[in-house]
N, C-alpha and C positions, 0 to 999 in steps of 0.2 A: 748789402755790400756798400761799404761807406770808404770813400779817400780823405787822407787829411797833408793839403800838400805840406811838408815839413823846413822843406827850401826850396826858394825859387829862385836863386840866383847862379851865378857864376862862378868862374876861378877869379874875378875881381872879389878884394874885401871892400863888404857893406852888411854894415850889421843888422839892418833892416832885412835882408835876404840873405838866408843862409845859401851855401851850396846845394846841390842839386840832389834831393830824397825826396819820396812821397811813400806814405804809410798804406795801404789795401786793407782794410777791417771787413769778416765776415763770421756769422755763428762762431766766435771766439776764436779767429785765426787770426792772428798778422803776419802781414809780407811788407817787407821793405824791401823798395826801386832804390837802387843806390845807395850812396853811402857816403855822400859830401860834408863837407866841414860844416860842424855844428849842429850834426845829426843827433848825436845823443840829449844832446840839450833841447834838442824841439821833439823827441819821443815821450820825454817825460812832459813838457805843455800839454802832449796831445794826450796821455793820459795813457799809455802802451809804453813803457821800457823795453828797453834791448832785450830784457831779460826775455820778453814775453814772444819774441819775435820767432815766426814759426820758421821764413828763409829768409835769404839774403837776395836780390836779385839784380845783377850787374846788367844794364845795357850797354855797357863797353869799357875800354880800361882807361881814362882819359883818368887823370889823378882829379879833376873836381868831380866826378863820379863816387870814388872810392878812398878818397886821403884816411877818413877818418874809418877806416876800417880796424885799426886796430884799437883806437878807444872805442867802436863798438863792442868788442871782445871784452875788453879789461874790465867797459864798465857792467855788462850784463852781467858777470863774476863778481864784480861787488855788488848786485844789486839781485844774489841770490841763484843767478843761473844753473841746471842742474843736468842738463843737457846738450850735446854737443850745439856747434852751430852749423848751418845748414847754408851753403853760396851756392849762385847757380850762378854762371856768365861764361862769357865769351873762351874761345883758343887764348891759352897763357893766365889763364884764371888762378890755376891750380898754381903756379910758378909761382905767382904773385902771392899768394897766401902762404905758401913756403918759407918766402923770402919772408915776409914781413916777421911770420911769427920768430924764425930763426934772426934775424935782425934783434928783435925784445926777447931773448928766451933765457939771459942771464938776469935779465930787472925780472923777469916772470916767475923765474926761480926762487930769487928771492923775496918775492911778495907773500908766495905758496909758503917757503917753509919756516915764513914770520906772523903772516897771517893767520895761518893754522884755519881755514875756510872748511868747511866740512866735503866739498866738493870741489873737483878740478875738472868735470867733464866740459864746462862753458870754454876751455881750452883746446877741446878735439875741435877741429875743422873739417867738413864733410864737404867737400866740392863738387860739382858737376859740372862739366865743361856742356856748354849747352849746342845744337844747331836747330837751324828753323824748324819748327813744329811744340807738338805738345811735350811741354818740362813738367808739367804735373797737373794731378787727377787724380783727386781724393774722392771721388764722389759728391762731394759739395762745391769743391772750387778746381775749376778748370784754368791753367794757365800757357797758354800759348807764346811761343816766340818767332817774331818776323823780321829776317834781313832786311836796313835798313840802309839808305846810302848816307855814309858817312867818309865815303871814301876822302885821303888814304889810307883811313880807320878799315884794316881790313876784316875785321868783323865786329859789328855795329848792332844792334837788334831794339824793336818796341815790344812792349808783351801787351797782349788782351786776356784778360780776364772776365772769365764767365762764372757766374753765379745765382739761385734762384731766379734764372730768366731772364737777368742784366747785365750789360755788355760794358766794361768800363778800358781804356784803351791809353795806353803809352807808348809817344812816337819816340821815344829815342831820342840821340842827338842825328837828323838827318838832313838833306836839302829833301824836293820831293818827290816822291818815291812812290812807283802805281801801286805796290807792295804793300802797301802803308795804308792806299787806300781803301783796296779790296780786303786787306784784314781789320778794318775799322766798319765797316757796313753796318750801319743801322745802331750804331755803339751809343748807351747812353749818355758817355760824356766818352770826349777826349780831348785825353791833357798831350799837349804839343808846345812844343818848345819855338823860342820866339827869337828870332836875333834883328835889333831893331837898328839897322846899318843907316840909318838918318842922322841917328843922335851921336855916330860913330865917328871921331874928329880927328884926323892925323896930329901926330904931335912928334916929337925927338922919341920917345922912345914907343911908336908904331908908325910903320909907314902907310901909305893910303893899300899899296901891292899886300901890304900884309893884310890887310883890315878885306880885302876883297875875296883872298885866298880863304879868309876864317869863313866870310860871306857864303864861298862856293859851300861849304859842307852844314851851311844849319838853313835855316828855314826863314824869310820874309813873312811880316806879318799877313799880306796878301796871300800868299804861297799856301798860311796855316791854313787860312779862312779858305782857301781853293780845295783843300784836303777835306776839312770837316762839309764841304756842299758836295762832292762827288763822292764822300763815304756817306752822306746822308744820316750824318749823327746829331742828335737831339739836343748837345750842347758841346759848345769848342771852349776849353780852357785854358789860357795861353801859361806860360813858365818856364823856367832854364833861360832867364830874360840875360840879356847880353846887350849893352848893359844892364847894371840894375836900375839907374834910375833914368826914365825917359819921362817925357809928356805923353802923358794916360789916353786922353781927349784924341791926340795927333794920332798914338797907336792905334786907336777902337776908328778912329774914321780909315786909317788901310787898311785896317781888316774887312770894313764893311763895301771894299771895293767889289770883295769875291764873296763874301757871306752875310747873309740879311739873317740868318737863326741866332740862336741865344747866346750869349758870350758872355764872358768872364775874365778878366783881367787878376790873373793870380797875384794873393798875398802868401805868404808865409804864415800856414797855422789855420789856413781858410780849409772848410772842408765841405763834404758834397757828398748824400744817401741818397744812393741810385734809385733806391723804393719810392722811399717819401719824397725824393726828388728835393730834398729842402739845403740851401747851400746856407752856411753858415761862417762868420768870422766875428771875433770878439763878443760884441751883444747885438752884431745886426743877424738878421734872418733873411730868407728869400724863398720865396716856395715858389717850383715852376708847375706849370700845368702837368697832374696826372695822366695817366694813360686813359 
């Protein structure tokens, strides 16, 4: 089972950081977490198209989660798609996917009866509205969903994924959550979302009250590193960075208030085999100690 985070950033634009997706690779499955802006464009880097994508899997409806949901759509149809698509997520999932396609369904129309595509099934939408527990079990890949506080996101969720013996974990967008903790237990990696409220500067168009309220529902670098020591997980991967650009150096020393284990400072396109345990971006490598 291998991750390849796809975006690790925010609803700010920075083109260094896409919006907020990571790819799950296993015995030829892919699942996509999300579905932020500029997703289609870092699936084809990472070598997996939409087209190839087995679900879709929303940890909540915040629009940097899902904007680009319907260029997923349009573009796995041009890029050969021959089977519907597959979403899992939160109450009002289904609504949303409604709207959207009915929003594009006259440009859709006439893409179809100009393009002449030999298929239109990459256009069925197959929804699941999800609650905590297991969304799928195939026999090879186990995926779990866990209520997460994101409040007054009233429902929020991380998924874990299980596969040949490896436990790889996504916290959602949350503050922290014992929930979070006890479904990460012993997880090979988890990726947790980071809001680095240091680097966070009032200005005319935020005020300090807002910047504290966004505070209450995501997570302190200390907070992450507090999560991955009482899950007792074998590497903390931070991303969904708010901002996107901070001091690297400054981040990894609060983190290391609450956690002395392995850590990882997420790029965009960085990825990570839970087996080989080998994390990988551009041409560097990293192998951590096997089991």
């Amino acid at each position: 089972m291998d991750l390849v985070l796809l975006g690790t950033g925010c609803p700010q634009c920075d083109p260094t950081r896409m919006g907020p997706s990571n790819l799950v690779r296993h015995e030829g499955r892919a699942f996509l977490v999300d579905c932020g802006s500029g997703v289609t464009q870092r699936l084809v880097e990472a070598g997996t198209p939409g087209a190839a994508i087995d679900a879709l899997l929303l940890t909540h409806l915040h629009s940097d989660h899902l904007v680009d949901l319907y260029q997923l759509v349009i573009t796995s149809w041009h890029q050969g798609r021959a089977r519907p698509q597959r979403v899992f997520g939160p109450r009002g999932t289904r609504r949303f996917v409604e709207a959207t396609m009915a929003l594009w369904e006259a440009e859709r129309r006439a893409r179809i009866a100009h393009e002449l595509r030999p298929s239109t099934a990459a256009f069925e939408i197959e929804v699941t509205e999800i609650e905590p527990g297991a969304i799928w079990d195939d026999g090879t890949m186990r995926i779990t969903a866990v209520a997460v506080a994101h409040q007054p996101v009233r429902d929020a969720f991380g998924f874990i994924f299980e596969a040949g013996g490896r436990k790889l974990v996504f916290s959602g967008d949350t503050a922290y959550c014992p929930a979070l903790v006890e479904a990460a237990r012993g997880a090979d990696a988890l990726v947790h979302e980071c809001f680095v409220h240091r680097e966070m500067k009032p200005s005319p168009n935020r005020s300090a009250e807002g910047m504290r309220n966004v505070a209450a529902y995501h997570t302190l670098p200390a907070e992450a590193g507090r999560v991955a020591r009482e899950a007792g997980a074998r590497l903390l991967v931070l991303n969904h960075f708010v901002p996107t650009r901070f001091d690297r150096a400054a981040l990894v020393a609060e983190v290391r208030e609450t956690w002395r284990g392995p850590l990882v400072v997420g790029e965009d396109l960085m990825s990570f085999d839970c087996e080989t345990r080998m994390l990988a971006h551009r041409d560097a490598r990293l192998s951590f100690a096997l089991d």
